[in-house]
SEMARPA-525403 format. One line per field, with one value per residue (C-alpha): residue number from 0; x, y, z. Coordinates in nm, 2 decimals. Example, Ala and Ser with C-alpha at 12.3 -4.5 7.8 and 13.67 -1.06 7.14 Angstrom:
<recs>
pos	c(0, 1)
x	c(1.23, 1.37)
y	c(-0.45, -0.11)
z	c(0.78, 0.71)
</recs>
This chain:
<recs>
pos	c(0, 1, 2, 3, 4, 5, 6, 7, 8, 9, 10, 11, 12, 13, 14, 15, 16, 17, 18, 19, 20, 21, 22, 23, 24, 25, 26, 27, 28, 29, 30, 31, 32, 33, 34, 35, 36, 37, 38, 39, 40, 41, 42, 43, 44, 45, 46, 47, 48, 49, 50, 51, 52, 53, 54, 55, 56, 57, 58, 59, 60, 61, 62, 63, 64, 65, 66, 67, 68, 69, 70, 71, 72, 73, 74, 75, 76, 77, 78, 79, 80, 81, 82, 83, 84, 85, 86, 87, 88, 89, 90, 91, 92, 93, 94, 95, 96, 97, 98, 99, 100, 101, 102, 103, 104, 105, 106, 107, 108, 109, 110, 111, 112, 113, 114, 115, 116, 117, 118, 119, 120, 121, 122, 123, 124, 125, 126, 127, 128, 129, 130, 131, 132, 133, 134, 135, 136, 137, 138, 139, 140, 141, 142, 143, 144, 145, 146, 147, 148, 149, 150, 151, 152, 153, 154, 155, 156, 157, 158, 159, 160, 161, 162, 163, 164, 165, 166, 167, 168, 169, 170, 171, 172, 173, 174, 175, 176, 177, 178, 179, 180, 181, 182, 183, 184, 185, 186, 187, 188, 189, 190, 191, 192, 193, 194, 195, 196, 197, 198, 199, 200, 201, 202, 203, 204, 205, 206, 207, 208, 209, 210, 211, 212, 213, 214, 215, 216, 217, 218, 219, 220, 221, 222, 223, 224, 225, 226, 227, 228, 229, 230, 231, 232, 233, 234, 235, 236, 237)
x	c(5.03, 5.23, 4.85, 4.99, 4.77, 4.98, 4.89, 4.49, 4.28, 4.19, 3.84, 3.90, 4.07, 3.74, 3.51, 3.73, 3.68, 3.33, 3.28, 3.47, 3.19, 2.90, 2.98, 3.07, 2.79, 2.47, 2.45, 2.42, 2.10, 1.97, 2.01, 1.83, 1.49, 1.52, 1.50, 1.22, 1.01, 1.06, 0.93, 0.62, 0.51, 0.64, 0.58, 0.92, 1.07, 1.39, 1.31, 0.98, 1.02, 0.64, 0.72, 1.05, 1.27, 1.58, 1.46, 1.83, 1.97, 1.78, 1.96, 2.30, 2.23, 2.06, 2.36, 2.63, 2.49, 2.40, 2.70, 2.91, 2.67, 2.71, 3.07, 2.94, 2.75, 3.06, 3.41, 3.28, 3.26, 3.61, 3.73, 3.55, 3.74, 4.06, 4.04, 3.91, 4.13, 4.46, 4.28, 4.22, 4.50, 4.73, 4.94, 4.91, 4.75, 4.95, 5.02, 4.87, 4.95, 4.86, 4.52, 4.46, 4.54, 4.29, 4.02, 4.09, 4.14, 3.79, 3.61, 3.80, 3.66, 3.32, 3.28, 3.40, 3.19, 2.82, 2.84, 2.86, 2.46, 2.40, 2.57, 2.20, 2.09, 2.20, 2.55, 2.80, 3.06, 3.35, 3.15, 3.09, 3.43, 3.58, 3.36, 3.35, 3.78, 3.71, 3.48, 3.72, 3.96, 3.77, 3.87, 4.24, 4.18, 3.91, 4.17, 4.42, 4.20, 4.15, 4.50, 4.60, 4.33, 4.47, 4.81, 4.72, 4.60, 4.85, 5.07, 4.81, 4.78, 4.37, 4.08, 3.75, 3.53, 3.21, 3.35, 3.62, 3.38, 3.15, 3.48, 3.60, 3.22, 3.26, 3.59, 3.41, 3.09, 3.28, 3.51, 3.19, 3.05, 3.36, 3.45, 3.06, 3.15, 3.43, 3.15, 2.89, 3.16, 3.24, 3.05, 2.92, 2.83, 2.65, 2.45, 2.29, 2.25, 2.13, 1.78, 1.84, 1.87, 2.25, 2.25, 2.06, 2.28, 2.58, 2.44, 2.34, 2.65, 2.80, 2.56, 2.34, 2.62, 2.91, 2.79, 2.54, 2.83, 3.05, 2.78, 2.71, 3.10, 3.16, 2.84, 3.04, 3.37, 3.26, 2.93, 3.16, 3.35, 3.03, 2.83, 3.08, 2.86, 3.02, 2.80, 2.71, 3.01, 2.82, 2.52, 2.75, 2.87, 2.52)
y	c(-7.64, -7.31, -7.13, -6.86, -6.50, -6.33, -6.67, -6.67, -6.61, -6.27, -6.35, -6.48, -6.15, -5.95, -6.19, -6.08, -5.72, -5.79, -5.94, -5.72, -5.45, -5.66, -5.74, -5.36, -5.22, -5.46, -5.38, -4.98, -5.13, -5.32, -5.04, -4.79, -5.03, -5.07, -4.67, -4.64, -4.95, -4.80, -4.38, -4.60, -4.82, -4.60, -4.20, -4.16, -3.88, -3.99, -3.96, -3.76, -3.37, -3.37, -3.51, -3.38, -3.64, -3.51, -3.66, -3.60, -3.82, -4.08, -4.03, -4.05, -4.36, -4.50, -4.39, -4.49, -4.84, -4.80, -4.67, -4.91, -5.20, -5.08, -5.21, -5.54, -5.58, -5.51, -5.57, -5.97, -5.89, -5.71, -6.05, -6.28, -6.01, -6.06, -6.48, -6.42, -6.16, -6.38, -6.72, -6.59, -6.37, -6.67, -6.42, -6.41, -6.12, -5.78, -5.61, -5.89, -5.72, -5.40, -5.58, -5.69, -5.37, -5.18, -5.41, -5.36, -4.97, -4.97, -5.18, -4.86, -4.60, -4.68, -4.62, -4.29, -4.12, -4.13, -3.74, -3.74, -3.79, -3.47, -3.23, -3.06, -3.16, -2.84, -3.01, -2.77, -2.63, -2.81, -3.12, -3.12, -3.07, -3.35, -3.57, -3.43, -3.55, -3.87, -3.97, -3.88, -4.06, -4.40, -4.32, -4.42, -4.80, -4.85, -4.70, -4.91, -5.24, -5.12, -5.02, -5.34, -5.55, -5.36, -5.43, -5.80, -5.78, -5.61, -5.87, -6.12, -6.45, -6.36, -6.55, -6.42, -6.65, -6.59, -6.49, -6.30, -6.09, -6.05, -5.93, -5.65, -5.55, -5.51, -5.29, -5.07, -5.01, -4.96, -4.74, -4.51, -4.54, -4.50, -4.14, -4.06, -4.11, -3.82, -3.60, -3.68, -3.64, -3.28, -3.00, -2.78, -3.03, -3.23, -2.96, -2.91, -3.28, -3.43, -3.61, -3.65, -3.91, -3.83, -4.02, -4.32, -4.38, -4.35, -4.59, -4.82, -4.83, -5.00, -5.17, -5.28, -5.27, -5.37, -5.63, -5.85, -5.85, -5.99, -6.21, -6.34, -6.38, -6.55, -6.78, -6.91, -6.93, -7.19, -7.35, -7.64, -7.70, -7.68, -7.92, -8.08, -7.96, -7.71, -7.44, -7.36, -7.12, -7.00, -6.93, -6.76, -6.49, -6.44)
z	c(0.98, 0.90, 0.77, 0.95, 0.94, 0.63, 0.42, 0.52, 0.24, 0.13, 0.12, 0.50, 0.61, 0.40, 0.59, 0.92, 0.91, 0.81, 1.14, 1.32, 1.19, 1.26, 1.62, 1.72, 1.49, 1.59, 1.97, 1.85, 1.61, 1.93, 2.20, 1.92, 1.90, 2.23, 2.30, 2.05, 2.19, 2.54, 2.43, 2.22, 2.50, 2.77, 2.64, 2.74, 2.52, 2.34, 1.98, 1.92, 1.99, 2.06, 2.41, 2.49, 2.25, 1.96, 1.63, 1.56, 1.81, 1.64, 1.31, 1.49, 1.63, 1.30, 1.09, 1.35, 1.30, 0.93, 0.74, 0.85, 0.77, 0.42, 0.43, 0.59, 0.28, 0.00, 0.18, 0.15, -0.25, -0.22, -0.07, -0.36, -0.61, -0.49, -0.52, -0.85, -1.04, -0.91, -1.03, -1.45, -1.42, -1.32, -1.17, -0.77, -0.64, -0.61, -0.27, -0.02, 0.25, 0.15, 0.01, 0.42, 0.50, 0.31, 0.42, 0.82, 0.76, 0.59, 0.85, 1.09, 0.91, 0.87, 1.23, 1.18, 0.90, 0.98, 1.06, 0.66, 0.64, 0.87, 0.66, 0.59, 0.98, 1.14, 1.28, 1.33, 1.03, 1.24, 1.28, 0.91, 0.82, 1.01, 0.88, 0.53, 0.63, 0.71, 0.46, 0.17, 0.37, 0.32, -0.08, 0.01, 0.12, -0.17, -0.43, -0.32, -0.36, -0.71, -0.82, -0.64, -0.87, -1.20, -1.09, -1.06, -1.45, -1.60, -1.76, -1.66, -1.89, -1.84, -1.89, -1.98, -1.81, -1.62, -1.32, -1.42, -1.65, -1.31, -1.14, -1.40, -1.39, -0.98, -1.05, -1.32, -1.13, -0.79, -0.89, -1.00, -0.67, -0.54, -0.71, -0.65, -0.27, -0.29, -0.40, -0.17, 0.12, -0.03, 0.19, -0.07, -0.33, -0.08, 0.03, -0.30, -0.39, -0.04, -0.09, -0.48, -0.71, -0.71, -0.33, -0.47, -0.76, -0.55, -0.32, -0.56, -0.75, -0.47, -0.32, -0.69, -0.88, -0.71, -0.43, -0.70, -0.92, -0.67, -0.59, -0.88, -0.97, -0.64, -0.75, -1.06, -0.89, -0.63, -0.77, -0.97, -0.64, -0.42, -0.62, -0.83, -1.20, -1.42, -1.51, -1.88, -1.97, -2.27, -2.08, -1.83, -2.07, -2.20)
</recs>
């Protein structure tokens, strides 16, 4: 009684807008396969140029299905962050509404940024632009997660255990990704560092980095209360 939406969990409201993704994004997945089995089993050209298909309007669809599956993957480790910060900060967590809000606004935009992997696929200089627009515009809800988490410290009574250690490593290594992602999303400099190792690392900072630290933080966080056995702290740390 009175668990009304403001007092939900933020790892609920993370695993909201996760699902939110996932049941707009799949169907786009689905359709795609469904296109490609049909032009291989069929020789009807959708994808292949050699009979009559647009290779490109493959890539739209993989990337309209693909970017925001990357958020699927981290806005779950966003939501284990923000239990855990509060929790060894023993302070509750700043801006909980504003927290929520970043977390719907990015499940928003990642439908609206897959143009950003086309910049060097012949799409036009407009399209590039409002895309380059919107994918820098992703950096606002993300910064505000972080400034929110730092607020949440400052002043903290903090505990470095296990978890909280796995949580300040998510904020480090995602905040690299993060400042990475304004490059990439920047016309000129994408240009000359599409299909480099400069896309990996940015991809891996969040996805590596950031979601296995989450992971592995949420892991500690919940194992005592899952199974009832404390894990070895010391080992932890290590």
């Amino acid at each position: 009684p009175g668990l009304t939406w403001f007092r939900l969990p933020i790892f609920v409201w993370s695993l909201y807008a996760t699902s939110f993704i996932l049941v707009l994004a799949t169907p786009i997945l689905a359709v795609t396969l469904m296109l490609l089995a049909v032009e291989r089993f069929f020789g009807v050209g959708i994808f292949d140029p050699a009979i009559g298909g647009d290779p490109l309007l493959f890539q739209h669809l993989f990337w309209f299905y693909s970017h925001p599956v990357v958020y699927v993957m981290i806005l779950p480790g966003m939501g284990v962050v923000s239990e855990i910060i509060p929790c060894f900060a023993r302070k509750p967590l700043f801006g909980y509404k504003f927290v929520v809000a970043s977390s719907i606004g990015l499940a928003t935009l990642s439908f609206l940024v897959w143009g950003h992997h086309l910049f060097v696929s012949g799409q036009s200089a407009y399209a590039g632009l409002i895309f380059s627009f919107l994918s820098m515009m992703v950096a606002i809800p993300s910064a505000v997660k972080v400034f929110n988490w730092t607020a949440t410290l400052y002043k903290g009574t903090i505990f470095l255990t296990t978890p909280m250690l796995y949580a300040l490593g998510f904020i480090g290594l995602f905040t690299i990704g993060g400042l990475t992602g304004i490059s990439v999303a920047t016309l000129g400099f994408d240009m000359h560092v599409h299909d480099t190792y400069f896309i990996v690392a940015h991809f891996h900072y969040i996805m590596v980095g950031s979601a296995v630290m989450a992971y592995m933080g949420g892991l500690h966080f919940w194992w005592p209360k899952m199974t009832g056995r404390m894990y070895s702290e010391w080992w932890g740390r290590a």
